[in-house]
C-alpha positions in Angstrom: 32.3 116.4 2.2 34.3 115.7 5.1 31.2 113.9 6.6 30.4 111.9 4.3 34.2 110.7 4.0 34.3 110.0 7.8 30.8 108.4 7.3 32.4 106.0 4.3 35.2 105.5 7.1 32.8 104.2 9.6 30.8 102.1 7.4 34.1 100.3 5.9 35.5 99.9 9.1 32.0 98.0 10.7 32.1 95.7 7.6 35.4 95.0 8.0 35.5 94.6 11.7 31.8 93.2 12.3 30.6 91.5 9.0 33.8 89.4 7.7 33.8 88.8 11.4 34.7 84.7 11.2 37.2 82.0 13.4 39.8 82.1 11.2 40.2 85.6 10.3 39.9 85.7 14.6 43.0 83.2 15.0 44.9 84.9 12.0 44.9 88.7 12.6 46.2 88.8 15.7 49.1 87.3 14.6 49.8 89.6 11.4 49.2 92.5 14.0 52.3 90.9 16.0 53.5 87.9 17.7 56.1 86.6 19.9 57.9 84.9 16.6 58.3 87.9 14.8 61.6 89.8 15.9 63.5 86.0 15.3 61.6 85.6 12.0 63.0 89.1 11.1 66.8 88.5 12.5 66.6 85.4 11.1 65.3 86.4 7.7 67.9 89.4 8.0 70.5 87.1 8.7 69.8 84.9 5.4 69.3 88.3 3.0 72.8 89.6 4.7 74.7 86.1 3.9 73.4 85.5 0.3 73.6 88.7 -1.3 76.5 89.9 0.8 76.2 93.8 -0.3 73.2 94.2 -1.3 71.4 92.0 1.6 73.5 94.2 3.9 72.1 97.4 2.3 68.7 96.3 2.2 68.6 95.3 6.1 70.0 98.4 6.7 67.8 100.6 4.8 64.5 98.9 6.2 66.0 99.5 10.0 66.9 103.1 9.2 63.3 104.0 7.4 61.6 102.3 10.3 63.6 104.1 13.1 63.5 107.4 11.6 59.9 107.8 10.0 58.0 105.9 13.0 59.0 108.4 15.9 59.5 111.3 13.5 57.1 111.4 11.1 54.0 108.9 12.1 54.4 109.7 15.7 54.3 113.3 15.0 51.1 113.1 12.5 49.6 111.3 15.1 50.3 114.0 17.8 49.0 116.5 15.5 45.8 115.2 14.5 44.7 113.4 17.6 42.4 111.2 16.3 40.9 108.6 19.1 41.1 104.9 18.3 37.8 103.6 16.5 36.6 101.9 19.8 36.3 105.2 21.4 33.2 106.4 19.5 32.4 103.1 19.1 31.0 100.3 22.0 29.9 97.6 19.6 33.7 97.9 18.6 35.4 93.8 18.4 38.8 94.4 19.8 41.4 91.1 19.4 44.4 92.6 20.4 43.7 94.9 23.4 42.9 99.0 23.7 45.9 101.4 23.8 45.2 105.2 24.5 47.8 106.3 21.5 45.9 108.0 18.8 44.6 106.1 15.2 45.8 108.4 12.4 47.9 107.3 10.7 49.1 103.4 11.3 51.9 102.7 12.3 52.3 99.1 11.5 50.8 100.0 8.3 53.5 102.5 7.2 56.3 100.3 8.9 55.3 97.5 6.7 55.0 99.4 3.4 58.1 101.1 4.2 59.7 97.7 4.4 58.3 96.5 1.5 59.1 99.5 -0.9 63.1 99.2 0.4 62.8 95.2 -0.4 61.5 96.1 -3.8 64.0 99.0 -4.9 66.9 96.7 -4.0 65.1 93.2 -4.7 62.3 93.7 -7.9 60.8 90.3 -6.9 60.3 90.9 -3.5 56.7 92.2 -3.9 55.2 89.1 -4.5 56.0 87.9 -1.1 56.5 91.6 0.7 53.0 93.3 -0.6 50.8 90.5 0.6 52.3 90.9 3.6 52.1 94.6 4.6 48.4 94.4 3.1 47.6 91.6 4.9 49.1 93.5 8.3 47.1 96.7 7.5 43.8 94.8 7.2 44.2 93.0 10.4 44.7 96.6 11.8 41.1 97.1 10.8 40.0 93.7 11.6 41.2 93.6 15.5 39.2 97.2 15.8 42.1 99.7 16.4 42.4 101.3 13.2 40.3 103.1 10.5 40.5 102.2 7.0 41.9 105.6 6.1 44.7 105.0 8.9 46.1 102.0 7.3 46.0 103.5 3.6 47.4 107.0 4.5 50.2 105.1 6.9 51.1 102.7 4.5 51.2 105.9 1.6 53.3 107.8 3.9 55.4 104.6 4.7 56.6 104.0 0.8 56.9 107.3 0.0 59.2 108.5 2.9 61.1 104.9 2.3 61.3 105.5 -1.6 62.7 109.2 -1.0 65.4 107.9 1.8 67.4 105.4 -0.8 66.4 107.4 -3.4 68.7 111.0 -1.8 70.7 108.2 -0.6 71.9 106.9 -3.4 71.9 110.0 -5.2 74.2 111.3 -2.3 76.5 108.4 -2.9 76.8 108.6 -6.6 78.5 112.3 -5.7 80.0 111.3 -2.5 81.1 107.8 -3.2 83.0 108.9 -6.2 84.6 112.0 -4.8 85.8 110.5 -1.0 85.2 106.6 -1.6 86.4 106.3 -5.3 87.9 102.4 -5.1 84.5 101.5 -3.2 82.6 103.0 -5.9 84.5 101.5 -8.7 82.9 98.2 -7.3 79.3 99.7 -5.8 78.6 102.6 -8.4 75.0 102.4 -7.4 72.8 101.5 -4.1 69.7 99.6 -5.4 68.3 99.4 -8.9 66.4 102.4 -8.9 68.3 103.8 -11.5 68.4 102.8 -15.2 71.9 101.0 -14.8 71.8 97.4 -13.3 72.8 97.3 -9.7 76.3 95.2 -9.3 76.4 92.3 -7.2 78.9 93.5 -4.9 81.7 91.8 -6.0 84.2 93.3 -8.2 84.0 92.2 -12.1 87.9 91.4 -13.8 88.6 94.7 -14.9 87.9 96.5 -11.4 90.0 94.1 -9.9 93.0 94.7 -12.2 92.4 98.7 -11.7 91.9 98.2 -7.9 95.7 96.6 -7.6 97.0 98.8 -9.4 99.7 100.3 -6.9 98.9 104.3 -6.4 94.5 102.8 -5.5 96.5 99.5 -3.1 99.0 101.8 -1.7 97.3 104.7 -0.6 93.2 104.6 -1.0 92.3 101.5 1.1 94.0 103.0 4.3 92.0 106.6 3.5 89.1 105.2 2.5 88.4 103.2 6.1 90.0 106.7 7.8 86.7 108.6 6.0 84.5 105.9 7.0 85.5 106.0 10.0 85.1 109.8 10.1 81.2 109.5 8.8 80.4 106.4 11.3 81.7 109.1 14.3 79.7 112.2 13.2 76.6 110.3 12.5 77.0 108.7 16.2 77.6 112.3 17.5 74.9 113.3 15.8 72.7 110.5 17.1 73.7 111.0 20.8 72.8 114.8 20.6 69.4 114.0 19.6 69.2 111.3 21.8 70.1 113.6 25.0 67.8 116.2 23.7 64.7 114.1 23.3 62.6 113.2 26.6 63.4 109.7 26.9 65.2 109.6 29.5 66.0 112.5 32.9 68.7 112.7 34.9 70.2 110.0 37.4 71.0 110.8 40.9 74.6 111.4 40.6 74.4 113.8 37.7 71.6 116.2 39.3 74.1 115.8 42.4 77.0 116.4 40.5 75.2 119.7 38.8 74.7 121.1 42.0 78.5 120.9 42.6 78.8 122.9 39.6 76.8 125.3 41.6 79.4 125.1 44.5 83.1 125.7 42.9 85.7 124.1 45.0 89.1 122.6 44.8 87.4 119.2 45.3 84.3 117.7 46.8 83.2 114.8 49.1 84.0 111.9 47.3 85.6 112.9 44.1 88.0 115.4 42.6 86.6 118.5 40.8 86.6 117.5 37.1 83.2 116.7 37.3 82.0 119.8 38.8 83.9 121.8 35.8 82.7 119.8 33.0 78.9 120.3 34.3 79.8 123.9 34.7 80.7 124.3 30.6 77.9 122.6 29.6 75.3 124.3 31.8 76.8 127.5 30.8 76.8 127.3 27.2 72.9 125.1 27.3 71.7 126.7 30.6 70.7 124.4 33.3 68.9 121.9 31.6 69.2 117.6 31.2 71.0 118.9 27.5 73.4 121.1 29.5 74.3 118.8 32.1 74.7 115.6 29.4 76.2 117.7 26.3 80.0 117.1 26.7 79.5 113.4 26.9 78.7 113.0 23.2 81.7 115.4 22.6 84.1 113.8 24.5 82.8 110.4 23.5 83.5 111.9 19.4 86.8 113.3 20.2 88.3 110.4 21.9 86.7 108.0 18.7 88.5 110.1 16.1 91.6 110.3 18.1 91.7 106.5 18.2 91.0 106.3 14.4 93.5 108.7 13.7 96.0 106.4 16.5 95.0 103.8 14.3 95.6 105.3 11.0 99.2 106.2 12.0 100.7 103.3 13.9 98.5 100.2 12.3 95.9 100.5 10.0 92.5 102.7 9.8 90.1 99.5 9.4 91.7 98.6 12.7 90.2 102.1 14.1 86.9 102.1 13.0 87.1 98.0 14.4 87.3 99.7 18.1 84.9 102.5 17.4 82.3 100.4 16.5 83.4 97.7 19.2 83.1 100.8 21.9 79.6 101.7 20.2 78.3 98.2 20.9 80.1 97.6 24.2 76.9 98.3 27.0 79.7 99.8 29.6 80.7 102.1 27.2 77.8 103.2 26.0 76.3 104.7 28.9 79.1 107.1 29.3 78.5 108.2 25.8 75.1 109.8 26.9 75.6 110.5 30.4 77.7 112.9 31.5 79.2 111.0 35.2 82.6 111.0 36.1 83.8 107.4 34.0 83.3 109.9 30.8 85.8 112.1 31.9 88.0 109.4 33.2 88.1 107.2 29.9 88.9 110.6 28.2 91.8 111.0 30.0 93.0 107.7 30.6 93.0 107.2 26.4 94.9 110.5 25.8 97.7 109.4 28.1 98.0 106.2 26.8 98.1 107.7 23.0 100.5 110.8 24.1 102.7 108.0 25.9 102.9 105.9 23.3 104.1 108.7 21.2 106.5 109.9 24.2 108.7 106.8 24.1 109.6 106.4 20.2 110.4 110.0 20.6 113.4 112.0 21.7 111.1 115.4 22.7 109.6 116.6 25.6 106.4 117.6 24.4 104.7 113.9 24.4 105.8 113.5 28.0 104.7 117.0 28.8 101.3 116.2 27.2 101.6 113.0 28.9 102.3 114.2 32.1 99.0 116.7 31.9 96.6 114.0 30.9 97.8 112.0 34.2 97.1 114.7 36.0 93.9 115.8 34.6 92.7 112.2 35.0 93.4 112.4 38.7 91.2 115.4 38.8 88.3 113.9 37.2 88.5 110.2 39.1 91.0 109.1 41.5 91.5 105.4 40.0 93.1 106.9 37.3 96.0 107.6 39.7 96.5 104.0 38.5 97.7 104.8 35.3 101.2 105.2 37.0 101.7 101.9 37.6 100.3 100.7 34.0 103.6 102.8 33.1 105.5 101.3 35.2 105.0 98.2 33.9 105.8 98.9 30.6 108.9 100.0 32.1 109.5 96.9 33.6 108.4 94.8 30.4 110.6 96.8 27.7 114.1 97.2 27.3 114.2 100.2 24.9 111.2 102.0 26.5 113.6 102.1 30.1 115.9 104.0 28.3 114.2 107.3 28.2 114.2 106.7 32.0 117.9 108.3 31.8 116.1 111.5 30.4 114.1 114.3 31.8 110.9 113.5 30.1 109.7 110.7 32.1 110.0 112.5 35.0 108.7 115.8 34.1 105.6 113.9 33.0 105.4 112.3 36.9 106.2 116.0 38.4 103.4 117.5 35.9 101.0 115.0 37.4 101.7 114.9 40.6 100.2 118.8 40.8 97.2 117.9 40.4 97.0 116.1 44.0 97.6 119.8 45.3 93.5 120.6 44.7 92.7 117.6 46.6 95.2 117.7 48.7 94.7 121.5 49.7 90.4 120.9 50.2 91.1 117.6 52.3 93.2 119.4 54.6 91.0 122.0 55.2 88.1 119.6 55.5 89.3 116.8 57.9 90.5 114.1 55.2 86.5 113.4 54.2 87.6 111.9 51.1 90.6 109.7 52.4 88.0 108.2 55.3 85.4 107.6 52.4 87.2 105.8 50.0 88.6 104.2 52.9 84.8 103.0 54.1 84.2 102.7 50.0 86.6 99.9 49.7 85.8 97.7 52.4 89.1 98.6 54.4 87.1 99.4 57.6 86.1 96.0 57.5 88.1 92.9 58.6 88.5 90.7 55.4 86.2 87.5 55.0 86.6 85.5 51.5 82.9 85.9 49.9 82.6 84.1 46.4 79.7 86.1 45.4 81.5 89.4 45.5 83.7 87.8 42.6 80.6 85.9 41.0 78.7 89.0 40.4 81.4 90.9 39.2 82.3 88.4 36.3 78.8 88.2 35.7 78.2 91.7 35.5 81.2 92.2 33.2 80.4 89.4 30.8 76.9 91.4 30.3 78.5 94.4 30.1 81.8 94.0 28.1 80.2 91.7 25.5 80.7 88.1 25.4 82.2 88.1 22.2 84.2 91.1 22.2 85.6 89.8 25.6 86.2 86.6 24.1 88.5 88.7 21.8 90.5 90.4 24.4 90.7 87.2 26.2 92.4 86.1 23.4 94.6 89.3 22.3 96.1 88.6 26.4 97.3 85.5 25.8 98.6 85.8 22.8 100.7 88.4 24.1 101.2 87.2 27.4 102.8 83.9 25.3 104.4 86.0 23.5 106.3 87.9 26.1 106.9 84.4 27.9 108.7 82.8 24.9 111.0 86.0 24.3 109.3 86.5 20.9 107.8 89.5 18.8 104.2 90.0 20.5 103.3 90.9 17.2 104.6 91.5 13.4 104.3 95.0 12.5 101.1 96.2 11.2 101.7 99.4 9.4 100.5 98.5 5.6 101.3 101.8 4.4 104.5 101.0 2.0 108.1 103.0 3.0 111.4 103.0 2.3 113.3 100.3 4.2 114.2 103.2 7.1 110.6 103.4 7.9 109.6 99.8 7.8 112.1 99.3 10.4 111.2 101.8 12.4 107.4 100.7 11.8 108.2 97.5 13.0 110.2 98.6 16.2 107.0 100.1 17.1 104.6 97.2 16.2 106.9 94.7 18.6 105.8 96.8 21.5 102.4 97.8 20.8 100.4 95.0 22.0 102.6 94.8 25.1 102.2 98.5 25.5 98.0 98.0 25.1 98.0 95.0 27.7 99.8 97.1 30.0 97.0 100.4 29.8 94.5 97.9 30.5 95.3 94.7 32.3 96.4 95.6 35.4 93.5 97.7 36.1 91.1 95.3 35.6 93.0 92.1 37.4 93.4 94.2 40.3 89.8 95.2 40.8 89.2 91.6 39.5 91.1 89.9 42.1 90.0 92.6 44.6 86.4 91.0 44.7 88.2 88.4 46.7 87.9 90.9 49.9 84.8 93.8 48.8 82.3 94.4 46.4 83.6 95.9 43.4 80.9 98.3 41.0 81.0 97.1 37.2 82.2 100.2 36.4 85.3 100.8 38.4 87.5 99.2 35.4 85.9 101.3 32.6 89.4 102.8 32.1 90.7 99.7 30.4 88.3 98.7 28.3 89.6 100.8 25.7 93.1 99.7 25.9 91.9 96.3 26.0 89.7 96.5 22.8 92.7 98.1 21.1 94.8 95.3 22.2 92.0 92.9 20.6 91.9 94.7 17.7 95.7 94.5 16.9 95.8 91.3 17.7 92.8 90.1 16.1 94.2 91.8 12.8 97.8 89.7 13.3 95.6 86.5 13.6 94.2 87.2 10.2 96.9 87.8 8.2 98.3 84.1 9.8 95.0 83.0 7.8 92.9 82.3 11.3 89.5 83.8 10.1 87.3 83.1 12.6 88.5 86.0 14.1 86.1 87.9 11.9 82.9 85.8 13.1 83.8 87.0 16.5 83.6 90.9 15.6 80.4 90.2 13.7 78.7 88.0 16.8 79.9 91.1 19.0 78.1 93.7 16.8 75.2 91.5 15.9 74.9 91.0 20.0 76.0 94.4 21.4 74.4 96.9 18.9 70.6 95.8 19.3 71.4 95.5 23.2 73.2 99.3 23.3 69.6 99.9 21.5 67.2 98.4 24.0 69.1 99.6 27.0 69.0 103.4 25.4 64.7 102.9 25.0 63.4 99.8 26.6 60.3 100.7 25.7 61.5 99.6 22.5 60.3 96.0 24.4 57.0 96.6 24.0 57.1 97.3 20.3 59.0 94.4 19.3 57.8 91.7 21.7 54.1 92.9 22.5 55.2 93.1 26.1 57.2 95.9 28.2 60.2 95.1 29.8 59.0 94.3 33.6 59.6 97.0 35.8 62.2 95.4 38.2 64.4 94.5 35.6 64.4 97.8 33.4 67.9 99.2 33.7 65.8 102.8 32.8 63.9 103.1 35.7 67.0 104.9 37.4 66.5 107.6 34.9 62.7 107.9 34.7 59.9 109.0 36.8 61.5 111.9 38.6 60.3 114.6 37.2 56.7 113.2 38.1 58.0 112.5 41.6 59.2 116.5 42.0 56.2 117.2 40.7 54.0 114.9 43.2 56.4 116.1 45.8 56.0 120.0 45.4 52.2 119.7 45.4 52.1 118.7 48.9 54.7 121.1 49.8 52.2 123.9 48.4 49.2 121.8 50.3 51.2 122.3 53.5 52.2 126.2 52.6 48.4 126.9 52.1 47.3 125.4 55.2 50.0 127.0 57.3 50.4 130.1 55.7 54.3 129.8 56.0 57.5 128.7 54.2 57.5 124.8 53.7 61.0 123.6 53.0 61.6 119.6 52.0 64.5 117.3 53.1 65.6 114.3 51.3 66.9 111.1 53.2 69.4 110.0 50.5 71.5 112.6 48.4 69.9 111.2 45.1 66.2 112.6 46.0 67.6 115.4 47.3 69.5 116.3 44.1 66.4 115.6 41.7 63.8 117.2 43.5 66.5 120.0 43.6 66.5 119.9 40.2 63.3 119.4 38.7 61.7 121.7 41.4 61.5 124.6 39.4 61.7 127.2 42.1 64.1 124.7 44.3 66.3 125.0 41.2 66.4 129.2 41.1 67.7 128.8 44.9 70.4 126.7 44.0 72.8 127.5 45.3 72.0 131.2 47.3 68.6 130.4 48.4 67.9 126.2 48.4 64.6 124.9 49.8 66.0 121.7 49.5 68.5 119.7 52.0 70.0 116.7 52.9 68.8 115.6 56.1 71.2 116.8 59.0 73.9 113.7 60.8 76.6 114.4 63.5 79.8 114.3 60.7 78.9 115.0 56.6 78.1 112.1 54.9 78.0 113.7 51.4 78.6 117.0 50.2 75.5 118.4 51.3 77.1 118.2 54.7 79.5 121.0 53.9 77.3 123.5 52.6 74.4 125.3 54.5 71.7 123.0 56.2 68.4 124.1 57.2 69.2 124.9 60.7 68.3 128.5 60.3 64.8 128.0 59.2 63.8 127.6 62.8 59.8 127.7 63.3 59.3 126.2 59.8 57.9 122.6 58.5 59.7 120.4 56.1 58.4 117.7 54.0 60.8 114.7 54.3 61.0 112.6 51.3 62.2 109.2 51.2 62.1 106.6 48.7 61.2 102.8 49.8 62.6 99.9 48.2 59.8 97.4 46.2 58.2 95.5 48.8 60.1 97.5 51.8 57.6 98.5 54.9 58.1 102.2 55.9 59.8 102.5 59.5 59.9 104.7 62.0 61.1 108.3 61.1 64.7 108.8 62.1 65.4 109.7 65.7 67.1 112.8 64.9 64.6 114.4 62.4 61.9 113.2 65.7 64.1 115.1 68.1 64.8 118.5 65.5 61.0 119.3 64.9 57.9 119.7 67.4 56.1 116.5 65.8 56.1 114.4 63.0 52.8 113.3 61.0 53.3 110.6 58.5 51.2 111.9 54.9 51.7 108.1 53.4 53.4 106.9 50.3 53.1 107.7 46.8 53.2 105.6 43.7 54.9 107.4 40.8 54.1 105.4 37.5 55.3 105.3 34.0 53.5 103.7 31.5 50.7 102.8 33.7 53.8 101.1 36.0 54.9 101.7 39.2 58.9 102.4 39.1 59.1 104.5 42.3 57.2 104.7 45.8 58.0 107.7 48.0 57.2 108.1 51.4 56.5 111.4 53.1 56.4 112.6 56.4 55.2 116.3 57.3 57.9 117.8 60.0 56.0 120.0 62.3 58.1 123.3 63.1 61.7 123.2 63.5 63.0 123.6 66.5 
């Protein structure tokens, strides 16, 4: 039976592919299979279905792009894993192929089921749609046959599996929000009882009918449930983004980057500090390992934790002081901002130091509209935790300062103890740096010293500040910076003509008391923003004027700068300026699809036809090295065989020398009693490797020394002090390690003949 099904295949796929053969069917399948005008017919199509059916276009976008994501890679990609079967031009030469050969397997299509899966969401929320939507995905699965990469039974069991696991997503979807909607949304389900017409009821058009608008004013559903409706939203949007980052740090997309295998080997080495940053790092690394074991999850897994707990704190800042909405505004704003959305996945030193930065400013906004001690104490500890995960957030003292300056009643606590038990509570956590430096020659004063150019006698370059604006627009934005742009002048007006920076913002409704008191605090919130986040950033900004400043060194303020927007974004709109909302939707509509690609390029290739070219992909600094370890270690096992002795490796740059450490697997079980991997040796350390062991003992032995070349960079001579430390030196050539058929990295390797 099953042979004469696969026969049946066969025969349906040569009639299709061979005898309908004909010119037009040759210019026209190719382009149903995919085509450059695709992804802007869908955005643009998107953007039409979102604008006239408000709701329900919204829904139905967002339903398509969540069956799509989820059942390709989960469920199609699997059953294609699991089945294996080869692409009919395998088993068949006389095979017409129009749109190239990939080696993925056939069973089931993927195009197929994406297509069905779209069409079944546009027909559940939109009954006409099928007229246009099924000719479509039919017409895509046949050209799947017709340009020879699929079976017939490919396209019909995709496009099967991709309506059914569409129809079952909105389907528990809205049967979840019929019971969830009415328990923890009821005024949003008043006006949206049902998701799609699936149901028997019709579905509404989104807009509320007389009689829900008359129930929705009524004062206890206005007063209270708008405010805790946005604080549960906000609640679900941060747990699904928890959830999302988990799984995204779990899966194999993407391995480590330089500084976080070299940061996991401080973890290895506790000390009071390291080389060229304080010990927070080296701690966090340490949990996760610990409760993960030493794995790319371990190292990575209090990112998306911190990343949650500092979102929630915000909406709950939010909730308290202005408005919820406002909350979820900068949780989403952070989500699509690029800059901060690499330190929601990996787990560097700018993670720790937002963290920190944000509980000090919320703590010390609390500490000065109150008379206690506690918010300055807490205050006062997230300083000085901050200064022990990155040492610009020693900055933070002067963005208090300023404040200070700026505000009247906020000097007056400067007469009590709390401001100054908050600068004596920080000020111990220099003692850990303080105490290693001492003991280790001032290596981090002299670094940071080289880091910032002060070694250098000052020449005015343009292109220092050039690239840094340009590298900021990218990643801070456009439009969301646009918004803080205008959230600093406003203020900065403000504060120029004397005037309120602000009107108070807390809607909740309170006895006269409390709306005072309310609107005390809303005077001084925007001013109290620009100060957490301004001065950071124009000092680095204006500090491209004498060195080269990394786009990430003013990753502290972004947060107190999209607050700032926020606040005064929401000010703006209740003075009837509503563009302000087109400017949060452009940002969204720009940075979430951007956050997207730069999490999976490969996403490129799928949407476009064409991968992302190697020199541009921002992932090839997190890709590739576990094949490079791999390439690496096989000719350190060549060269143990031959010799019949121990064969160490040395890396030239502290990056290699942390990955191969890691992805070695028995270079990892040495770490950090036993390594058989070092830093190459120097006259005065030059990273932290040069405070630990070296390889000076292992005299008699050979070392592989690995070195990566830049694209396009000729190798040179070895370096005169590895030539003078073993008994000679023979160059083994380079190595191309590829991804996707691509060369990403090119490693050089030289064969150190006996130390001496």
């Amino acid at each position: 039976m099953t042979a004469w099904l696969q026969s049946l295949d066969a025969a349906l796929f040569r009639f299709i592919n061979q005898s309908l053969s004909n010119p037009f069917f040759d210019w026209l399948m190719p382009v149903l299979s995919g085509n450059k005008l695709f992804v802007p017919a869908v955005i643009v199509a998107s953007a039409w279905l979102i604008w006239k059916q408000r709701t329900r276009g919204a829904l139905c976008v967002a339903f398509v792009l969540l069956a799509v994501a989820l059942g390709d890679p989960l469920i199609i990609n699997s059953i294609k894993h699991a089945v294996g079967r080869p692409r009919p031009f395998v088993s068949m030469p006389e095979c017409i192929t129009l749109v190239g050969r990939t080696s993925s397997f056939s069973l089931p299509s993927a195009h197929a089921a994406n297509m069905a899966a779209a069409a079944m969401v546009a027909f559940l929320f939109f009954r006409r749609s099928w007229r246009f939507m099924v000719p479509l995905a039919a017409g895509v699965a046949f050209s799947r046959v017709y340009n020879g990469v699929h079976y017939v039974s490919d396209v019909l069991l995709g496009a099967t599996l991709g309506a059914g696991y569409a129809a079952v997503m909105v389907w528990a979807m809205d049967r979840c929000w019929q019971w969830a909607g009415q328990k923890w949304f009821p005024l949003w389900w008043e006006q949206f009882p049902r998701l799609c017409e699936m149901g028997s009821e019709p579905m509404p058009s989104g807009r509320l009918s007389p009689t829900r608008v008359d129930a929705a004013l009524q004062p206890s559903s206005f007063n209270l449930q708008p405010s805790l409706h946005w604080l549960r939203l906000g609640y679900l949007v941060i747990a699904v983004l928890f959830i999302a980052r988990l799984a995204y740090i779990a899966s194999p997309t993407i391995e480590l980057s330089e500084d976080e295998a070299y940061q996991w080997q401080w973890s290895k080495h506790p000390a009071l500090a390291y080389y060229s940053k304080p010990p927070g790092i080296a701690v966090a690394q340490w949990i996760g390992t610990h409760l993960w074991g030493d794995t790319a999850f371990g190292v990575r897994f209090l990112a998306p934790c911190v990343t949650a707990l500092m979102s929630a704190l915000l909406l709950r800042f939010f909730a308290r002081e202005a408005r919820a909405k406002l909350g979820l505004f900068v949780v989403l704003a952070a989500t699509a901002t690029p800059l901060l959305s690499v330190g929601a996945v990996l787990m560097t030193v700018d993670c720790l130091s937002v963290l920190f930065w944000t509980l000090a400013m919320l703590s010390g906004w609390q500490a000065v509209h109150s008379a206690a001690l506690r918010p300055w104490l807490l205050t006062g500890l997230w300083l000085g935790l901050g200064f022990l995960s990155k040492n610009t957030n020693a900055f933070q003292l002067a963005c208090f300062a300023l404040f200070f300056a700026l505000s009247k009643p906020a000097r007056a606590h400067l007469r009590t103890a709390g401001p100054w038990l908050a600068l004596g509570t920080a000020a111990l956590a220099l003692l850990p740096q303080l105490v290693w430096n001492a003991q280790h020659g001032w290596a981090t004063v002299e670094h940071l010293h080289n880091r910032a150019g002060l070694a250098q006698a000052w020449k005015f370059t343009p292109n220092y500040l050039i690239d840094f604006v340009a590298a900021e627009l990218a990643l801070l934005n456009p439009a969301f910076l646009a918004l803080i742009f205008g959230g600093v002048l406003t203020t900065l007006a403000a504060l120029r003509a004397g005037g309120a920076p602000v009107a108070a913002v807390c809607d909740r409704r309170s006895d006269t008391e409390q709306r005072s008191q309310s609107a005390a605090k809303g005077h001084w919130l925007p001013v109290f923003l620009l100060c957490m986040g301004l001065p950071l950033f124009l000092g680095y900004f204006l500090y491209t004027l004498r060195a080269r400043v990394q786009p990430n060194w003013i990753v502290p303020a972004v947060i107190p700068l999209l607050c700032l927007a926020a606040v005064q974004a929401d000010a703006c709109w209740r003075r009837g300026v509503r563009s302000v909302r087109g400017w949060f939707i452009a940002g969204l509509a720009l940075g979430l699809p951007l956050v997207i690609l730069l999490h999976d390029t490969n996403l490129t290739g799928k949407l476009f036809g064409q991968p992302l070219p190697a020199k541009f992909d921002p992932l090839n600094r997190v890709r590739g090295w576990k094949s490079m370890a791999e390439t690496v270690e096989a000719e350190r096992q060549k060269a143990i065989a031959a010799d019949g002795k121990p064969v160490f490796l040395i890396g030239a740059h502290y990056g290699i020398t942390s990955l191969l450490s890691f992805y070695i697997p028995e270079a990892k079980a040495g770490v950090p009693h036993a390594p058989i991997v070092f830093y190459q040796s120097s006259e005065k350390p030059e990273n932290q490797y040069g405070f630990w062991p070296g390889y000076a003992s292992r005299k008699g032995q050979s070392a592989i020394f690995v070195q990566e070349l830049k694209k396009g960079a000729q190798p040179e001579p070895p370096p005169a002090r590895l030539t003078a430390e073993f008994t000679r030196i023979e160059d083994l050539g380079t190595r191309e390690i590829q991804y996707r058929g691509r060369t990403i990295h090119t490693v050089r390797l030289l064969l150190c003949r006996e130390l001496k």
